[in-house]
N, C-alpha and C positions, 0 to 999 in steps of 0.2 A: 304677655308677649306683645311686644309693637306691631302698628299693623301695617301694610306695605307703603300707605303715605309717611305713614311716622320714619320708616326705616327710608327712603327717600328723604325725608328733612335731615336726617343726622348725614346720608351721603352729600347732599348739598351743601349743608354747615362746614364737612371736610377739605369740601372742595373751594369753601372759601377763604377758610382757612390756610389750606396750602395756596390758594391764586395770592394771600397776602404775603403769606413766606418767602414766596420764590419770587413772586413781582413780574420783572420784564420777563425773566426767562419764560414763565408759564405764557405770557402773550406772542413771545416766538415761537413757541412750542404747538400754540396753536394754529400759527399759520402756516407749518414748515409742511413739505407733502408727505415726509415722513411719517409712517404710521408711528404715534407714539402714547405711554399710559405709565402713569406713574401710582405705585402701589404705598399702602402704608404696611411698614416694617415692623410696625408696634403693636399691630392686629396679629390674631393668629388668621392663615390662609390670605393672607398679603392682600384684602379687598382692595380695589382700585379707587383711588378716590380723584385721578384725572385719566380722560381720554381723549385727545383730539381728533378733530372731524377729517382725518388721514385713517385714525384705527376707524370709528366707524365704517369710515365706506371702505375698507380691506375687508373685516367682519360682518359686514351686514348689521350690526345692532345698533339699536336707538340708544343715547347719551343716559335715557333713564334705564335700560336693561344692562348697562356695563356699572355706571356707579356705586359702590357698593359691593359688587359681588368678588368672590375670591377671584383672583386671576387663573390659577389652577383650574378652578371648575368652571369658568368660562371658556378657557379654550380645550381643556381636557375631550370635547366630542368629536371621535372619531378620529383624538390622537394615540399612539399606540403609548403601551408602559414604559419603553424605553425613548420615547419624547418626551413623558411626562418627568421620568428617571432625569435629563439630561437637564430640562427646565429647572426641576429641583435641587441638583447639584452647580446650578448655576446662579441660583438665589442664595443657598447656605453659602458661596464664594469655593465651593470646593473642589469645581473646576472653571476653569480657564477658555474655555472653550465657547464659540458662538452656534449654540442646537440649530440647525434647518431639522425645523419642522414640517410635517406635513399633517395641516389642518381641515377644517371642515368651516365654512360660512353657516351665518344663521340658516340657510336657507339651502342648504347643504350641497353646494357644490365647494368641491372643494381649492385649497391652496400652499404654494409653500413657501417658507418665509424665514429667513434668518434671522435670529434672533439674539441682540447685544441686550443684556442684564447688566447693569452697575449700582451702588451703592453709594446713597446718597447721607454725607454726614452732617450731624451739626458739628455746631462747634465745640463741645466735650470730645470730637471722636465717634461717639455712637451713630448708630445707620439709623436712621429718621422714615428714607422712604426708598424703594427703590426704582430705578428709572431704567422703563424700557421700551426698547425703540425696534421696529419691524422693517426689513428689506424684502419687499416682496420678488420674490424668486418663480413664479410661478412663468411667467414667460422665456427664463432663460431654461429650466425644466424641461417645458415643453421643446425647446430648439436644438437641447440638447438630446431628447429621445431621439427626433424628428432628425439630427446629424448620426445619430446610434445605428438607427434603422438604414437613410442612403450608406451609410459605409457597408455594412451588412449586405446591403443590395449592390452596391457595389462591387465586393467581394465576390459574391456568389458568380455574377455576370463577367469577371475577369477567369475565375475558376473555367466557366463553361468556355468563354473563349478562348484560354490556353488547352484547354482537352480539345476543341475542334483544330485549332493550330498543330497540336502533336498529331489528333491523327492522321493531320493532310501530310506532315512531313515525314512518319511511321510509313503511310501508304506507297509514297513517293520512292523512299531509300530502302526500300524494298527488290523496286525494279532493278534493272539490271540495265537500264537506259543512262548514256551519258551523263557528263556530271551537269552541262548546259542546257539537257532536256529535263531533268532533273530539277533545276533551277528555276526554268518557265512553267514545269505543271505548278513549282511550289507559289510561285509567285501570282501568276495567274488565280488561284484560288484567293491566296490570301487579299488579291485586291476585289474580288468576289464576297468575300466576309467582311473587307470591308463598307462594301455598298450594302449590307444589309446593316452592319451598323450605323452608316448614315441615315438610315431610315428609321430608326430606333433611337437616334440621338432625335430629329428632327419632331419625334412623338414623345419624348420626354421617359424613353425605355418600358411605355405601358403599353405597347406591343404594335403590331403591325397591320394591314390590312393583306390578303392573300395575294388579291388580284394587285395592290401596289406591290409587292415584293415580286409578283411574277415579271410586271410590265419593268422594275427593275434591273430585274436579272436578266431581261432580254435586249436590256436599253442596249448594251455596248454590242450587240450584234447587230445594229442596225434594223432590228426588228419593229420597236417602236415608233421609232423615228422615219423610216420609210420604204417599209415592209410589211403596212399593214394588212395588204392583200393575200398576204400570205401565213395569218396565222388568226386563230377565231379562237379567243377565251370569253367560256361562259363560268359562270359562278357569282355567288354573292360577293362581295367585299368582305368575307368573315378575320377577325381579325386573331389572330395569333400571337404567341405570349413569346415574348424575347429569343426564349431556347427553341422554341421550334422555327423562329423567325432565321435564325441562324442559319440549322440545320437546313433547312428546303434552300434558303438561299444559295449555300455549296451544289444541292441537287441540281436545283434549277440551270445554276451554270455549266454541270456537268452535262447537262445533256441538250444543251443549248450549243456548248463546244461540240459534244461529236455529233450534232445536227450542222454544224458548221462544216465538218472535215470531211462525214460521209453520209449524212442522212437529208432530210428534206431543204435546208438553207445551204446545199452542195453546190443547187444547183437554182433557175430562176422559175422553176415550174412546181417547186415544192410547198409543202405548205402542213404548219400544224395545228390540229386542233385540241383545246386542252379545254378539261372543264373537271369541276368537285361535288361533290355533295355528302351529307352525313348521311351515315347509316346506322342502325341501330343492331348491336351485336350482342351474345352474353356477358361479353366481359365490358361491355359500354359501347357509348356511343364512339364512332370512328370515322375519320375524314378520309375519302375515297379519292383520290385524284388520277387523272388519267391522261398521259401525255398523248397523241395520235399522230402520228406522220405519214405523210403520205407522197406520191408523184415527186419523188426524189428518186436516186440513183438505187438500181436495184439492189437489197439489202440480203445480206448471207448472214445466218449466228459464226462469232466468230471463235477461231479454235482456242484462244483460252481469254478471261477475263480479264480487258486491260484495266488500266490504274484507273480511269474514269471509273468505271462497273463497279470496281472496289471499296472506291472514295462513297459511290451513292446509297450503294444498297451496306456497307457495312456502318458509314455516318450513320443512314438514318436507324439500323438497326442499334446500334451501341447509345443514339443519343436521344432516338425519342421511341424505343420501342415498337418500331415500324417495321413493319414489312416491304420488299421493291420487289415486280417481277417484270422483266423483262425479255419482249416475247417482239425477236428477227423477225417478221414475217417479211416476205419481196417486197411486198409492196409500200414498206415503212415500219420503224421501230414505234413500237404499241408499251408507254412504261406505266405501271399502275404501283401506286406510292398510297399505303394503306398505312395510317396513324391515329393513333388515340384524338379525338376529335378533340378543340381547344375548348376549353372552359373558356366561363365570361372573363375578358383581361379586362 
């Protein structure tokens, strides 16, 4: 049995052999970035007897661990039966087809790579060696899960915004209020869902922070801007995942509007206080939020639930599993908004 120098002299001898056959082509072959390796035909298991320094550095292997070896059983680690299947039917000429593979490096990360097989003849006609050449795929792979995935999240996020859109328009054509009061609660909210989607475009859709989506929702009442005396939010900045970012944004508005029409921002001596925290419950932990009003116009419950009260407490009920309760007393509307606390976004 030869010993592994001996079987190196006869891969080298090969290799010299075909650099005299082929000539120029083997010295373009070796400079091209293309990973390339040409096999002999006339061996059984097709040993390689060229590699250029393109296959090496795709493969990870040194010019002495590819010489010589079957081409099969070099790349065969960690490719499945039906790559090795398609290689093989690609070498007998029996299909027609370019295999993407998915391989494994010496060092086992992995890659993928397309793969063109052709048959090289002499001049009788017969196949001599065969020449094959590697498109490495591995980055278009990856851009292509990576496009798989935002559509998928894409998807998901157009879903949830048309179920919040039906139910604002469900709630609305419900009423029995004109068709141009109608028109303003629709509107109204929808440019409310939009300002939380500005804020969720502007964070790359990885979610929101509470206290920016509240000072948000409060911007267009003149709250932020120059009414800070008149309202005190305490809380962290905890940040919240897209669909709940949605959903409180609706709330927030809704009861920012009827603090606007009849509660604390009625009038110039009003004023709200709002703050969160988690709590720890059987069925998990839960974010507690508590709206306060106060020194506004004296407050009565009223005789039946308008579209505001519906839009908030059934939103957050149908889309994030929340509870709202909402407690008239004289002296200011007291709303307590109880949700599955957010995981880490």
């Amino acid at each position: 049995m030869p010993t592994k120098s001996e079987e190196q002299k006869h891969a080298e001898a090969d290799v010299d052999a075909f650099r005299k056959q082929l000539g120029p082509f083997v010295v373009a072959a070796e400079k091209t970035r293309m990973a390339m390796v040409f096999t002999d035909a006339k061996e059984p298991d097709s040993p390689i007897v060229f590699a250029n320094d393109s296959f090496l550095k795709l493969t990870g292997y040194s010019r002495e661990e590819v010489l010589g070896k079957s081409f099969n059983a070099l790349l065969a680690v960690g490719a499945s039966e039906e790559a090795m299947s398609a290689i093989a039917a690609a070498f007998d000429g029996s299909s027609d087809d370019d295999p993407e593979i998915h391989y494994r490096r010496k060092d086992g990360s992995e890659f993928w790579a397309s793969v063109f097989i052709a048959p090289v003849c002499t001049e009788d006609g017969e196949i001599d060696q065969h020449f094959v050449s590697f498109v490495d795929l591995t980055k278009f792979r990856q851009e292509r899960a990576r496009s798989t995935l935002l559509i998928d999240e894409l998807n998901h996020r157009v879903k949830n915004t048309l179920s919040t859109v039906q139910s604002i328009a469900f709630q609305a054509l419900r009423t029995k209020a004109d068709p141009a009061t109608v028109r303003e609660s629709i509107e109204s909210r929808l440019v409310a869902l939009s300002r939380s989607h500005d804020l969720l475009t502007r964070e790359n859709w990885e979610g929101v922070g509470l206290r920016d989506l509240l000072e948000g929702a409060l911007k267009p009442f003149e709250v932020v801007a120059g009414r800070t005396q008149h309202f005190v939010i305490k809380g962290d900045n905890i940040r919240l995942s897209p669909k709940t970012s949605l959903a409180l944004g609706i709330a927030f508005h809704e009861l920012a509007t009827n603090a606007g029409k009849y509660g604390a921002f009625a009038n110039d001596a009003g004023s709200i206080a709002i703050d969160w925290s988690i709590k720890a419950s059987p069925d998990g932990d839960r974010l507690i939020l508590c709206w306060v009003e106060s020194d506004g116009p004296p407050v009565a419950p009223p005789s039946r639930k308008g579209f505001g009260s519906q839009v908030l407490e059934r939103g957050l009920e149908h889309e994030l599993d929340g509870r709202v309760d909402l407690d008239f007393r004289p002296d200011g509307l007291v709303c307590t908004i109880d949700i599955p606390a957010p995981r880490e976004v």
